[in-house]
C-alpha positions as CSV (number, residue, x, y, z in Angstrom):
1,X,6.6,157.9,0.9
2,X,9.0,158.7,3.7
3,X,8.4,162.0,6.1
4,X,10.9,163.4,4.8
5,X,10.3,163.3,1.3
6,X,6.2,164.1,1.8
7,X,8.1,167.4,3.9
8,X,10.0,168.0,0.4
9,X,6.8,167.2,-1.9
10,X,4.8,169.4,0.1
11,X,7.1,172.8,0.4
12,X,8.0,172.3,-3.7
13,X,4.1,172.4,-4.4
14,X,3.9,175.4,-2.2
15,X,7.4,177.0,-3.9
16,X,5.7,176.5,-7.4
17,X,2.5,177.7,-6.1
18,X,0.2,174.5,-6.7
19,X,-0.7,174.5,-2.9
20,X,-0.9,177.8,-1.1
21,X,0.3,178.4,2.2
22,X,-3.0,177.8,3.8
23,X,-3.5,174.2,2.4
24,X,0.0,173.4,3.3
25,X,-0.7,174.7,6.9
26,X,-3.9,172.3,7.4
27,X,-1.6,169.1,5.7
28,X,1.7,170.3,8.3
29,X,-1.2,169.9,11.1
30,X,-1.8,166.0,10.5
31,X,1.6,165.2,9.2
32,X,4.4,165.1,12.1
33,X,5.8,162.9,14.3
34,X,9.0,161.5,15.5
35,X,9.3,158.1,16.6
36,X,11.6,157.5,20.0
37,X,13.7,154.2,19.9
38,X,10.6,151.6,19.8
39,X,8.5,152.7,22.4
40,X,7.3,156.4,21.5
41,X,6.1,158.6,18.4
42,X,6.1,161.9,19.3
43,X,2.9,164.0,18.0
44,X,5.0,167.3,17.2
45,X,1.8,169.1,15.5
46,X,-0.6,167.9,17.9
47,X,-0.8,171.9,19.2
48,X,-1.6,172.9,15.7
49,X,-4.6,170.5,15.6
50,X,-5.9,170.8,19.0
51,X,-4.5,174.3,20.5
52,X,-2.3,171.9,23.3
53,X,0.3,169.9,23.0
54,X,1.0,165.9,23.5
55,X,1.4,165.6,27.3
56,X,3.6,162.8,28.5
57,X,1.6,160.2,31.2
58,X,4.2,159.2,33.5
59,X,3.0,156.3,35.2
60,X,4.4,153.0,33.7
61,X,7.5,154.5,32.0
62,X,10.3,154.6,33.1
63,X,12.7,157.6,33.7
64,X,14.5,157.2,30.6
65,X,12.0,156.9,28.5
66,X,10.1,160.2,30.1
67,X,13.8,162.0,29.1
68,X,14.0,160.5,25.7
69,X,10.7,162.1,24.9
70,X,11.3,165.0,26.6
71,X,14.5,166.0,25.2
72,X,12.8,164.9,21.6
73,X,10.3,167.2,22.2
74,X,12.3,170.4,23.4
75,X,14.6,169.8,20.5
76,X,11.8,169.9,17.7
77,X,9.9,173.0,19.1
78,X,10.6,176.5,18.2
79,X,12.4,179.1,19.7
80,X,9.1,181.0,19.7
81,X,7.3,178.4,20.5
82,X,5.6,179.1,23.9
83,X,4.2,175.8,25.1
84,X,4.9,173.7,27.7
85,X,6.7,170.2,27.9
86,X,5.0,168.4,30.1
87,X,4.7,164.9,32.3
88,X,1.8,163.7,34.5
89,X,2.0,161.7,37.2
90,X,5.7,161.6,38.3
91,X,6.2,160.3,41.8
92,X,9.5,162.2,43.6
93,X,12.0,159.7,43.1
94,X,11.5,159.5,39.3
95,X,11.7,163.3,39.0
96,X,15.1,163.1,41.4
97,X,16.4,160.9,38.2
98,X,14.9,163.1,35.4
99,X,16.9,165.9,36.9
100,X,20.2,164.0,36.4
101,X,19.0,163.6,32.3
102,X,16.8,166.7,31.4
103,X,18.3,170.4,32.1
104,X,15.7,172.9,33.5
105,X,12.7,170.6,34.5
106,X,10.7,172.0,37.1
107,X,8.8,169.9,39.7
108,X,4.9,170.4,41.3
109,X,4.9,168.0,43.9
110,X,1.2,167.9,44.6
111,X,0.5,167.7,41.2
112,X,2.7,165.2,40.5
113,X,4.0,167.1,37.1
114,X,7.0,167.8,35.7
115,X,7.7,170.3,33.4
116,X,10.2,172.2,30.9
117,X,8.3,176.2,30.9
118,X,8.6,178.4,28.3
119,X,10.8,181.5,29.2
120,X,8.2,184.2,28.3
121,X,4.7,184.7,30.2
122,X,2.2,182.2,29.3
123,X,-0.6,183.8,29.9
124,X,-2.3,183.3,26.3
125,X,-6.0,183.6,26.8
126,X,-8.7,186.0,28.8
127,X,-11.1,184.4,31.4
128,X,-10.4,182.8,34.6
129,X,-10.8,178.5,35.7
130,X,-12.0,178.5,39.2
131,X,-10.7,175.7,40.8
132,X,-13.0,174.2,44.1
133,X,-11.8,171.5,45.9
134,X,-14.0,169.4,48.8
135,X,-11.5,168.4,50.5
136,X,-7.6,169.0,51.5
137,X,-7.1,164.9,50.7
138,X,-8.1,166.1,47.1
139,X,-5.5,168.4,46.2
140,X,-3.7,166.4,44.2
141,X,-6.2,166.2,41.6
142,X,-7.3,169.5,42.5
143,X,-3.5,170.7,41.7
144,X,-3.3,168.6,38.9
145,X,-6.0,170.5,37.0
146,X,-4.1,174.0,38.2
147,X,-0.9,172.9,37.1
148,X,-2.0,171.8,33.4
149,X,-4.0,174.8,33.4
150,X,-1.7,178.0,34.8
151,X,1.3,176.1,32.0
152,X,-1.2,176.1,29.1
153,X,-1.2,179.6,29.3
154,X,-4.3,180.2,31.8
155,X,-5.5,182.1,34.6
156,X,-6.6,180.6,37.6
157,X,-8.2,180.6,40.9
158,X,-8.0,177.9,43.9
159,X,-10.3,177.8,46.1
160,X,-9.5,174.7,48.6
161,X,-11.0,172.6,51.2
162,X,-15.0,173.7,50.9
163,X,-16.7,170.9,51.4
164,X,-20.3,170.7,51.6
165,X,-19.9,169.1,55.5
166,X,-19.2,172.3,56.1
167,X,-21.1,174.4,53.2
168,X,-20.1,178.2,55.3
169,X,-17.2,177.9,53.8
170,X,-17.8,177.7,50.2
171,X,-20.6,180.4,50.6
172,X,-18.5,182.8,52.2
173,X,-16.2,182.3,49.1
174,X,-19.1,183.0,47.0
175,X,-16.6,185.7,44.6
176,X,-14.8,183.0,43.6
177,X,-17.8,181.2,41.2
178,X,-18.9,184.9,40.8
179,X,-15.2,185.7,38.8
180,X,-14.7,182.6,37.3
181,X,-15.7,182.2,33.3
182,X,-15.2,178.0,33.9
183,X,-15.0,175.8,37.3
184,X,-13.8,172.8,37.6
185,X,-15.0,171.2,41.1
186,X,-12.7,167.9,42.7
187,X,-14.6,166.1,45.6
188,X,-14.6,163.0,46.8
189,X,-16.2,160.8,49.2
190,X,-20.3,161.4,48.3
191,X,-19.2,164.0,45.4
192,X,-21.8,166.2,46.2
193,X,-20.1,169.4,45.7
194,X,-20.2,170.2,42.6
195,X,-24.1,169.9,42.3
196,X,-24.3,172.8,45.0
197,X,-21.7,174.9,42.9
198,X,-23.9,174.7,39.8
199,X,-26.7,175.5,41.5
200,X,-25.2,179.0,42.1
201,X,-22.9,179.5,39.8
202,X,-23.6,181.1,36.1
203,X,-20.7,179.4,34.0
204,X,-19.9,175.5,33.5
205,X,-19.0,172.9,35.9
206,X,-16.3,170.2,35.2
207,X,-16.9,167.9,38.2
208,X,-14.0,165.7,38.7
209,X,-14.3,162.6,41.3
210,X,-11.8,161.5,43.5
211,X,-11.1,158.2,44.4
212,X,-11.0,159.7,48.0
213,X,-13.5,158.1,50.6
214,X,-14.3,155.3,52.7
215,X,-15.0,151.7,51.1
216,X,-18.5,152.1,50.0
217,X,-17.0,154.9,47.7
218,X,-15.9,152.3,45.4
219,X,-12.2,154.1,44.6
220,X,-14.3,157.2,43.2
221,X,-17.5,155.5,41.4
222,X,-19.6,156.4,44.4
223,X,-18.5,160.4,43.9
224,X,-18.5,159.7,39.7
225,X,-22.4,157.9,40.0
226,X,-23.3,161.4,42.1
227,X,-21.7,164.1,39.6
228,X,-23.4,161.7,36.4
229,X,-26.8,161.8,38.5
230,X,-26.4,166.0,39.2
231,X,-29.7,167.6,39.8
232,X,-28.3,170.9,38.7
233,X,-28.4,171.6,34.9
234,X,-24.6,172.2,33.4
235,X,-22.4,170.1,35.0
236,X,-20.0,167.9,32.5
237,X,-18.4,165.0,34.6
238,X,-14.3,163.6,33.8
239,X,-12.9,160.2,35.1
240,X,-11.8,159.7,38.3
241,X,-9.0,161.4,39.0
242,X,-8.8,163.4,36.2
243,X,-7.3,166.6,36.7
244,X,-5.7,167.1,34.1
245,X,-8.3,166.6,31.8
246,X,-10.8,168.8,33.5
247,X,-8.0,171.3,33.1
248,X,-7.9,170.7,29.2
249,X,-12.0,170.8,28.9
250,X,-11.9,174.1,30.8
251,X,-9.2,175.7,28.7
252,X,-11.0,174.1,25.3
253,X,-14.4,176.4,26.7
254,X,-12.0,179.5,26.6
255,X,-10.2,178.9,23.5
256,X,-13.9,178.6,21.6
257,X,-15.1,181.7,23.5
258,X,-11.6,183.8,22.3
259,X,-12.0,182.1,18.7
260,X,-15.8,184.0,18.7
261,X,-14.9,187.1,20.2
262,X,-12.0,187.2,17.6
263,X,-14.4,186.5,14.9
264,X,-16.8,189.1,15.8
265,X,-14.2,191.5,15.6
């Protein structure tokens, strides 16, 4: 059976009332998806399932491909609709020709993300991500994470360059773990820093490693082998490099927190 006609199956059963509107959500949730020439299918419901939608990874496509999907995906969602359409990982001269071939995308350059924003404010859920980076050398992954986060519809605090070479710095700044309901800390070289912030702060850590640092850093697994081996109880470690999915992780932790507080109203 076709998508099209399991579409037509499914709304008929709910028309005659052998499937309420409630079962016919949960089905619409695993059903969707649009395939792109030969090189894409598009998970339109993945936001239903998950709470976020499918994010585009830029590296390895090329521009026309990253404007196929996007346009794809802009078409299919809802006026109402108020997530964003987003690619990682865009270097400046691809987003230079994805401006020619998608109207109102919107460039962060030190994250590296592109993005078509929705026109209302997308600030969806309570709580705050803190956002610590070790180093200035890690803001892109830092920014990365703040990016993600800020379009999904979050609140967020930076908190840049703290380093534990020079640990004044994030102590003086000692608010920003004391506000934050999630922090995600990006360091590089020895990764130590986000040990220290668990140590003092009261909510989780998502460490992410860099691949910054000299050669014995190993392209981040020195940094990754330090956050894995944290003394300090309540640190989760990402990949190397991850941003954006330390963002998703932190913004999961607030979603479940809202879902309680909404079912304990």
């Amino acid at each position: 059976m076709t998508q099209p006609e399991a579409l037509q199956s499914l709304l008929e059963a709910v028309a005659t009332g052998n499937i309420s509107p409630t079962v016919a959500l949960e089905k619409l949730k695993n059903f969707s998806y649009e395939s792109i020439d030969d090189f894409a299918k598009i998970d339109h419901h993945r936001t239903l399932r998950t709470g976020f939608p499918e994010v585009i990874w830029g590296l390895g496509k090329t521009p026309d491909q990253i404007a196929q999907i996007m346009t794809a995906m802009q078409r299919n969602a809802a006026p109402s609709d108020a997530v964003p359409i987003m690619a990682t990982r865009i270097e400046p001269d691809v987003f230079a020709k994805l401006q020619e071939k998608v109207p109102n995308i919107q460039y962060y350059p030190t994250a590296r993300i592109c993005a078509i924003t929705p026109s209302t404010n997308n600030l969806k859920y309570s709580g705050t991500i803190g956002i610590i980076s070790a180093g200035t050398s890690d803001l892109p992954v830092a920014e990365e994470a703040a990016i993600t986060a800020e379009l999904c519809g979050f609140q967020v605090q930076r908190l840049w360059d703290v380093g534990v070479a020079g640990i004044h710095r994030l102590l003086s700044n000692r608010q920003v773990l004391a506000e934050a309901n999630v922090l995600i800390v990006v360091a590089g070289m020895e990764g130590a820093l986000p040990s220290v912030v668990a140590g003092l702060a009261d909510c989780p850590v998502i460490a992410v490693p860099t691949s910054i640092g000299y050669g014995a850093s190993f392209g981040g697994l020195a940094p990754l082998l330090t956050m894995l081996n944290s003394c300090a109880a309540g640190v989760g470690v990402v990949n190397i490099d991850n941003g954006f999915g330390a963002a998703i992780l932190a913004g999961q932790i607030l979603r479940t927190a809202h879902k309680l507080q909404l079912g304990k109203s």
